[in-house]
C-alpha atoms as a printed R data frame, in Angstrom:
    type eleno elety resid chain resno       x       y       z
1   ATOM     1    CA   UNK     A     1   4.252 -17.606  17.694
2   ATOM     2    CA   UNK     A     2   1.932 -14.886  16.529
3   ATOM     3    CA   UNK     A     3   2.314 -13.954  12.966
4   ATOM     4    CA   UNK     A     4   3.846 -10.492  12.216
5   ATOM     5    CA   UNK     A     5   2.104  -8.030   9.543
6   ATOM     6    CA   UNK     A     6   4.063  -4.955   8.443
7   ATOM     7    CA   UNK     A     7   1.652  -2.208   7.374
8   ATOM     8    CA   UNK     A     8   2.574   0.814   4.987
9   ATOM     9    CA   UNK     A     9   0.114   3.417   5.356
10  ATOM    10    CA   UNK     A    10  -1.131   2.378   9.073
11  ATOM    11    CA   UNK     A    11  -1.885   5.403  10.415
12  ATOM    12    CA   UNK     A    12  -4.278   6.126   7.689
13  ATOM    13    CA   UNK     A    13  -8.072   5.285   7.335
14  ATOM    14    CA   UNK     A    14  -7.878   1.599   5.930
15  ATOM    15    CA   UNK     A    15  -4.716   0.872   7.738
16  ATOM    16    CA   UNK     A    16  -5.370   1.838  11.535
17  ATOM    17    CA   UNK     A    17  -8.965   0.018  11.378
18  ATOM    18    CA   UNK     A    18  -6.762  -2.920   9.904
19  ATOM    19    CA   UNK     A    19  -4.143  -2.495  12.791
20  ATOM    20    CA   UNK     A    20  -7.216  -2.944  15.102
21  ATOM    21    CA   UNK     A    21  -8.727  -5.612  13.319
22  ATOM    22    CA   UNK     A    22  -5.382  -7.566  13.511
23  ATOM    23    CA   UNK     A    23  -4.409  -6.783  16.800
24  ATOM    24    CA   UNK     A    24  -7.798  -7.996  17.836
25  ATOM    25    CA   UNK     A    25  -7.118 -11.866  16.016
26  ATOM    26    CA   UNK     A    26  -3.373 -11.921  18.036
27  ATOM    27    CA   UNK     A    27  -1.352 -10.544  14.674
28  ATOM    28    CA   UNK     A    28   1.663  -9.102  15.879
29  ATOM    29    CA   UNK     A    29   1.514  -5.459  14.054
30  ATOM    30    CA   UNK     A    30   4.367  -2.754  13.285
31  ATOM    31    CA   UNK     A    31   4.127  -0.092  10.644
32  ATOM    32    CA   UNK     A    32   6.471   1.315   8.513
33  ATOM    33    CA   UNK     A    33   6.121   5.182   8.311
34  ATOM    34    CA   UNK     A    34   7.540   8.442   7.383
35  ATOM    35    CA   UNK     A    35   7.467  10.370  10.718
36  ATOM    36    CA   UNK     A    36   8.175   7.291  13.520
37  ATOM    37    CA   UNK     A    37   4.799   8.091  15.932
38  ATOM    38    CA   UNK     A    38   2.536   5.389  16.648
39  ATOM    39    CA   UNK     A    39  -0.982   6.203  16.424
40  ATOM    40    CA   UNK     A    40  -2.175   2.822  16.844
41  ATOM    41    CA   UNK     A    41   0.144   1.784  19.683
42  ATOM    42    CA   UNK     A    42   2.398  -0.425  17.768
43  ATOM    43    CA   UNK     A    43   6.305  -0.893  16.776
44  ATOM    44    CA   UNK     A    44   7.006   2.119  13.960
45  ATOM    45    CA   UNK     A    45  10.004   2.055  11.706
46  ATOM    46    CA   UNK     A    46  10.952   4.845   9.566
47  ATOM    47    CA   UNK     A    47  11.521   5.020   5.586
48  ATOM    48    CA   UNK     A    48  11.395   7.590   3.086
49  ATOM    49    CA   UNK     A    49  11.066   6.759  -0.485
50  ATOM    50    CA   UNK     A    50  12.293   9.485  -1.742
51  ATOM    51    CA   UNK     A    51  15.573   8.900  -0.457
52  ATOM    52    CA   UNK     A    52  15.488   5.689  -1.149
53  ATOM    53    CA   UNK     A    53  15.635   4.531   2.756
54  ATOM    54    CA   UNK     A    54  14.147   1.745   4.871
55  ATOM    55    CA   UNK     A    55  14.786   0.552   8.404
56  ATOM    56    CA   UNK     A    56  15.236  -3.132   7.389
57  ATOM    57    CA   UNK     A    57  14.416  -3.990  10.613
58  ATOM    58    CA   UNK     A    58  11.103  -3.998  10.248
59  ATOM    59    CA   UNK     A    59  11.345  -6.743   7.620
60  ATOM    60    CA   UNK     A    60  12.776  -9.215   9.810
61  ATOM    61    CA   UNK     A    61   9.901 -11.887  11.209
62  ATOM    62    CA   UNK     A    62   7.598 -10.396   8.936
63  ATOM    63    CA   UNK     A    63   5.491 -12.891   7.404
64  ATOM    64    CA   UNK     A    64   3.080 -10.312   5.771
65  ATOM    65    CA   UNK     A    65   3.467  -7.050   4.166
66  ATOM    66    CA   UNK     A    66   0.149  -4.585   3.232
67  ATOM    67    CA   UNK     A    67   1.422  -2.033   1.694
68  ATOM    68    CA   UNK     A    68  -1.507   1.352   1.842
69  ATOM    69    CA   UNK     A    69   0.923   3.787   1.762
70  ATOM    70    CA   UNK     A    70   0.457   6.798  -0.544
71  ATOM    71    CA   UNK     A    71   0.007  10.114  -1.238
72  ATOM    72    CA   UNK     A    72  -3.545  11.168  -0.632
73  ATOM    73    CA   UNK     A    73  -5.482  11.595  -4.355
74  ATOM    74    CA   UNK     A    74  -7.909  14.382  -2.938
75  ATOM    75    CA   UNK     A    75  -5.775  16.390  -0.617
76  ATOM    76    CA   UNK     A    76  -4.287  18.919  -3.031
77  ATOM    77    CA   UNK     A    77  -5.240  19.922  -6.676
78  ATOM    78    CA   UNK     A    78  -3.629  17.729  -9.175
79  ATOM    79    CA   UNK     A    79  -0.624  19.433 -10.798
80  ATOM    80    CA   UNK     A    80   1.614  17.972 -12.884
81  ATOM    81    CA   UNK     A    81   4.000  17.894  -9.961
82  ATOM    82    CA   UNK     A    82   1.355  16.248  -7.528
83  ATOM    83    CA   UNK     A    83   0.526  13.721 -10.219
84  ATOM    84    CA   UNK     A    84   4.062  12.412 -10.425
85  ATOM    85    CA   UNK     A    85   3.914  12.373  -6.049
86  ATOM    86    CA   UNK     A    86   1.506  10.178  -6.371
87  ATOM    87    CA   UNK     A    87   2.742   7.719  -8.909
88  ATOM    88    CA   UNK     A    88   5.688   7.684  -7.222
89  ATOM    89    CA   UNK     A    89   4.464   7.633  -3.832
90  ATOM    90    CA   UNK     A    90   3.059   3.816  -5.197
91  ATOM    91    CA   UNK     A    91   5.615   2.708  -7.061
92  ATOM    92    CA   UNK     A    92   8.854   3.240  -6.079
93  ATOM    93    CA   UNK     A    93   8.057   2.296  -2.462
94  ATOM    94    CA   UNK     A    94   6.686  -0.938  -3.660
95  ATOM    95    CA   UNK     A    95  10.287  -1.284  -5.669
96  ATOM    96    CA   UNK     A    96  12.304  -0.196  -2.331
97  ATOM    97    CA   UNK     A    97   9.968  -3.320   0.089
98  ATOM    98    CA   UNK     A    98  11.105  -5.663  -2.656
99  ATOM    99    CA   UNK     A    99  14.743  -4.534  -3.075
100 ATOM   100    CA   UNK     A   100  15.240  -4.979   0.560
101 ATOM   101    CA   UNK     A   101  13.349  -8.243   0.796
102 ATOM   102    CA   UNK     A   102  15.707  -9.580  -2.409
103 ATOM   103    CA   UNK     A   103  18.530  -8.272  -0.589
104 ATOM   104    CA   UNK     A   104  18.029  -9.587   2.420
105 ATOM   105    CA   UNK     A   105  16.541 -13.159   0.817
106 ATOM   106    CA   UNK     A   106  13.383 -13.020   2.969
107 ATOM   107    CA   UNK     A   107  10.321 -15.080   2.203
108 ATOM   108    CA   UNK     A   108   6.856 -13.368   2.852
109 ATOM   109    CA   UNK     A   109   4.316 -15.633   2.869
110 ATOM   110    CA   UNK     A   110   2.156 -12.717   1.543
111 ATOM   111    CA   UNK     A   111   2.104  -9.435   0.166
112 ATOM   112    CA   UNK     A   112  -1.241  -7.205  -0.113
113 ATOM   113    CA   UNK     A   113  -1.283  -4.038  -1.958
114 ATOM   114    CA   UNK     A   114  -4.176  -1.625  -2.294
115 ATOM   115    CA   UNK     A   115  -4.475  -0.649  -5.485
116 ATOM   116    CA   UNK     A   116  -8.220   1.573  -6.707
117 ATOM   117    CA   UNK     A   117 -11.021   0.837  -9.145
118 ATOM   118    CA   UNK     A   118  -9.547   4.317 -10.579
119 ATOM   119    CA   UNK     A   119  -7.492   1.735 -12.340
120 ATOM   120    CA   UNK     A   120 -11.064   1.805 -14.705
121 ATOM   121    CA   UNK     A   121 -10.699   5.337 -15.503
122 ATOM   122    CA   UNK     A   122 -12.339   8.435 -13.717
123 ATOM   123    CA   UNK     A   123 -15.489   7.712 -16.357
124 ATOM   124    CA   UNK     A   124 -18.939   7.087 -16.218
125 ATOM   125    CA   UNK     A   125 -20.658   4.048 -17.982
126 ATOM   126    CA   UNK     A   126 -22.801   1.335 -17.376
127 ATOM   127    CA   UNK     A   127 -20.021  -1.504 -18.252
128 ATOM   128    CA   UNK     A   128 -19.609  -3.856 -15.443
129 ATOM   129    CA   UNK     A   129 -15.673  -3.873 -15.007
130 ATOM   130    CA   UNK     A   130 -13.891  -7.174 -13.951
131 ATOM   131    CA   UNK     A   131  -9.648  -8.381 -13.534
132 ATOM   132    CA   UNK     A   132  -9.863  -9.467 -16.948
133 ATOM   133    CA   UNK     A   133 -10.018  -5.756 -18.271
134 ATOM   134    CA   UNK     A   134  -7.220  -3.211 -19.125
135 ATOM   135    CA   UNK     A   135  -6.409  -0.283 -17.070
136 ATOM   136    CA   UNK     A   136  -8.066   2.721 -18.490
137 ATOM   137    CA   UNK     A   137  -5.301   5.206 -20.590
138 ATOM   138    CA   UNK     A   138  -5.900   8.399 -18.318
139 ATOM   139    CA   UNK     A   139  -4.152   9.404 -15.408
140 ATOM   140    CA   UNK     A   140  -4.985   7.588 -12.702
141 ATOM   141    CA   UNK     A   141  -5.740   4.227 -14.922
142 ATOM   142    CA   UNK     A   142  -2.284   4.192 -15.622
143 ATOM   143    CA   UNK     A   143  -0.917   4.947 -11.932
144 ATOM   144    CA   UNK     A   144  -3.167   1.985 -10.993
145 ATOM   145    CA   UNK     A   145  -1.540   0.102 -13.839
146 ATOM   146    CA   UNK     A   146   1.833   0.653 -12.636
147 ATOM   147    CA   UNK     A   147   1.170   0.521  -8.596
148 ATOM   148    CA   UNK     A   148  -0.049  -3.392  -9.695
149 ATOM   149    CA   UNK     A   149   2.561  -3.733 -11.927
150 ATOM   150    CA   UNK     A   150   5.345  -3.012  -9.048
151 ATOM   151    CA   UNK     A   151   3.200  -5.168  -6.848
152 ATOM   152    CA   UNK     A   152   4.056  -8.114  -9.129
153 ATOM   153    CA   UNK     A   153   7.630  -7.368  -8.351
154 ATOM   154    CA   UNK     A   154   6.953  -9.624  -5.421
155 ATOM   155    CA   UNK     A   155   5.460 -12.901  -6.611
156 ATOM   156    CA   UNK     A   156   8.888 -14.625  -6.310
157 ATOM   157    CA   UNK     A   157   8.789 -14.131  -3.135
158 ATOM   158    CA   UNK     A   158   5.003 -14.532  -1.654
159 ATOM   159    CA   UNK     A   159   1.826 -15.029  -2.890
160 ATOM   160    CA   UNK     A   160   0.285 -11.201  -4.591
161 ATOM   161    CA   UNK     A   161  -2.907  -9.592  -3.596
162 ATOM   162    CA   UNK     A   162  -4.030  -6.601  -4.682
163 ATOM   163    CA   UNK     A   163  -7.419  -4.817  -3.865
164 ATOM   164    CA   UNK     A   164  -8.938  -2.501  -6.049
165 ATOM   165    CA   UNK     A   165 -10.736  -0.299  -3.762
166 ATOM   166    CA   UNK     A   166 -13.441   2.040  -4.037
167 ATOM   167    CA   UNK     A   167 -14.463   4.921  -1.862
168 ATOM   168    CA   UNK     A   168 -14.354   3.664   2.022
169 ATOM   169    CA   UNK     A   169 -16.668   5.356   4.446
170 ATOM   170    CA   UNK     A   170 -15.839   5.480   7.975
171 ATOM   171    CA   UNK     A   171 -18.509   6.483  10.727
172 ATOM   172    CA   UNK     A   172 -16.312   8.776  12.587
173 ATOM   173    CA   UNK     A   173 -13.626   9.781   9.489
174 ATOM   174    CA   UNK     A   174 -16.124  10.632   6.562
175 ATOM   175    CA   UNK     A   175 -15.090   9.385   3.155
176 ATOM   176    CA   UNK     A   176 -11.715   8.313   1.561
């Protein structure tokens, strides 16, 4: 029996070379998305955060949840508005996977969340940064802060990973 990975965010940069990468090692893939389209040729379930809605069938069998999904930091200028769309575009989907999964009394054997090294600050210095050090009090520090923080949310229920990414460059895609 193959194990089954639910990816938020799949049809983006990290998450359809993931989808690939997985598929490739006999994962059994879906992806949990706003518009249902599958542009990676796998099982797509809808949700929408912001009306606080998930198909819970994509939970069932899933073993592993990596949760990329997000708005984008760089596509529009950052307005107060567009801040709080991307705080919330972290958090409270991260809150409405583990409502579901407490609801349901699942057990994930892991859950991955992206998280940035924005989570430092948007400064400049020659510190080397490490886990052990706070998030930085600007904006994006603190939506870092609280992505991670809603990522804890699941530690009852799997074992937590989070990856503080950098920029990711992609031959065909440019930067992200």
């Amino acid at each position: 029996m193959k194990n089954k990975v639910l990816i938020t965010g799949g049809s983006g940069l990290i998450g359809s070379r993931l989808t690939k990468m997985l598929i490739e090692n006999e994962y059994e893939v879906t992806h949990l998305t706003r518009a249902k389209n599958s542009k990676n040729d796998v099982k797509t379930y809808e949700w929408n955060w912001e009306q606080n809605y998930i198909d819970e069938n994509c939970l069932y069998g899933t073993k592993i949840i990596v949760h990329l999904a997000g708005a984008g930091v760089a596509e529009k200028p950052w307005t107060k508005k567009r801040k709080e769309t991307i705080v919330k575009s972290r958090v409270l989907t991260s809150r409405l996977l583990h409502s579901c999964i407490k609801k349901n009394k699942l057990k994930l054997n892991s859950f991955i969340s992206a998280s940035g090294i924005g989570f430092y600050g948007a400064i400049t210095n020659e510190m080397i940064y490490n886990e052990e050090n706070e998030a930085h009090s600007d904006f994006i520090g603190n939506c870092c802060k609280q992505w991670e923080r809603a990522a804890d949310l699941f530690q009852d229920e799997s074992n937590v990973y989070k990856f503080r990414l950098g920029i990711v460059l992609d031959k065909n895609e440019g930067a992200l």
